[in-house]
N, C-alpha and C positions, 0 to 999 in steps of 0.2 A: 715650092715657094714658101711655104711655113715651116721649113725645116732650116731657109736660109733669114725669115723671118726671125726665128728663133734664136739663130747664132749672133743676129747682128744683137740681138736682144741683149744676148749674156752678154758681149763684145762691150756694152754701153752701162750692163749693170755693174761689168767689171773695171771700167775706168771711172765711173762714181764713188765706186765703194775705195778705190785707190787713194782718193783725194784725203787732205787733211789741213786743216784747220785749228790755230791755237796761238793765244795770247796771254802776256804775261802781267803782273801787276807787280810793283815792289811797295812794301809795309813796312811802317815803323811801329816797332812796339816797347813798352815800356811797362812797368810795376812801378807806378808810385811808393812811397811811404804810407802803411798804415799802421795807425794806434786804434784801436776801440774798444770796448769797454762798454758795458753796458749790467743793469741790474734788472732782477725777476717783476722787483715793484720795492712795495716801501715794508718797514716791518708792523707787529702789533705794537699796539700801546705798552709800555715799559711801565709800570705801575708797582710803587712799594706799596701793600695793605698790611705789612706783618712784619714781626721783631721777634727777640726773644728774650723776656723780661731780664734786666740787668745786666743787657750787652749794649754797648751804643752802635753797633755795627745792626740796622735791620735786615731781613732777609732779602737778598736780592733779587732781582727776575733776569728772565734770559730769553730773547725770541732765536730761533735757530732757518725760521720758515723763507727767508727769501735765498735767492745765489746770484751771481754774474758771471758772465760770457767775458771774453776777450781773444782778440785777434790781433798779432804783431806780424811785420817782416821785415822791424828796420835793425835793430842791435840785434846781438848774438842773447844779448842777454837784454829784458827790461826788470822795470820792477813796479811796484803797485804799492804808494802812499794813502795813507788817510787823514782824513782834519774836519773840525766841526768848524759851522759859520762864528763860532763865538763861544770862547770857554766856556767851561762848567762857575757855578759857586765852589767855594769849598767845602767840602765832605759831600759831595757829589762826584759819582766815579760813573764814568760811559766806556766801556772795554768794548773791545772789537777783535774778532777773529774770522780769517780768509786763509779759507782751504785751496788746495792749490796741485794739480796734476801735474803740473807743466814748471814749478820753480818751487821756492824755498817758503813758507809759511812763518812768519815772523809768533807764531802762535797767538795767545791773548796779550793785544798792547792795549794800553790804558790810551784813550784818544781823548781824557776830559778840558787838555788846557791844548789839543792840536788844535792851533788855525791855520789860515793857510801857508800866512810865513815857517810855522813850526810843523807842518805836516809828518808824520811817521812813517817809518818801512811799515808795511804790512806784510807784503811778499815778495822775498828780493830772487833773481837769478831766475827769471821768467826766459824761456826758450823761446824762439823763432815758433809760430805755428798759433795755436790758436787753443785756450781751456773753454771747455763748456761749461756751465750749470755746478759751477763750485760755490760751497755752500759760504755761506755770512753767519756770522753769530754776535748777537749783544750780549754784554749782560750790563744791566743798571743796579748800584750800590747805592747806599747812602746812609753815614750816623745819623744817631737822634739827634745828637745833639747841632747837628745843621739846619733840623726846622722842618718844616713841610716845604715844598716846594710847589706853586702851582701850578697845573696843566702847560710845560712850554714846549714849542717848537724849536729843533735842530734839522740843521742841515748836513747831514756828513758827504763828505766828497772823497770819491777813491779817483785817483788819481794816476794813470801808466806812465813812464816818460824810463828814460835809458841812462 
């Protein structure tokens, strides 16, 4: 009796285990367009305190401390403009330089009269994919004989587009 107990057993483990079950789903998938860009923070104060007696050119300074990131996957190639909210004076000079893994490096452009209608290459022939933590550099100039200048805020704006 437990021996035919048993058989019917397997008999019933073995048409359960037989069975199967399954279901499908269909998905639409897509990749948007992305541009981003983005920067470390902002840089130190740009401050002329020094000259060198019977030069009108005084000594410049130079912050090197912040970088930005960037992510592309629409053109083969982008590229990366700059531009202040509002020219410089004259003999006032704001240079800018963006380092670059991923494209062309426009080196030091002078960015004191870019706004936005005039904005600058800064790095052109940017590949698909994405640069990390690529470095920014100022340097601020200025002759004597343009004056002192006091304490002003700028806005520079880097810019990705194809």
């Amino acid at each position: 009796m437990m021996l035919a107990a048993a058989m019917v057993s397997l008999v019933l483990v073995e048409s359960a285990s037989a069975q199967s079950a399954s279901a499908t789903q269909n998905l639409n998938l897509a990749v948007n367009t992305v541009y981003k860009i983005a920067t470390s923070g902002n840089p130190s104060a740009l401050t002329i305190t020094t000259g060198n007696a019977g030069t009108d050119a005084l000594t410049s300074v130079s912050d090197n401390s912040t970088t930005y990131s960037i992510t592309q996957n629409f053109a083969n190639t982008v590229k990366i403009t700059a531009n202040l909210d509002a020219a410089l004076p004259a003999g006032y000079t704001l240079a800018i330089n963006l380092g670059s893994t991923k494209g062309t490096s426009a080196g030091t452009v002078d960015i004191s009269n870019a706004t936005s209608a005039s904005a600058l290459n800064v790095v052109t022939a940017i590949n698909k994919g994405a640069d990390a933590s690529q470095p920014i550099g100022y340097t601020f100039s200025a002759l004597a004989s343009a004056g002192t200048l006091s304490s002003t805020s700028k806005t520079v704006t880097l810019t990705i587009s194809n």
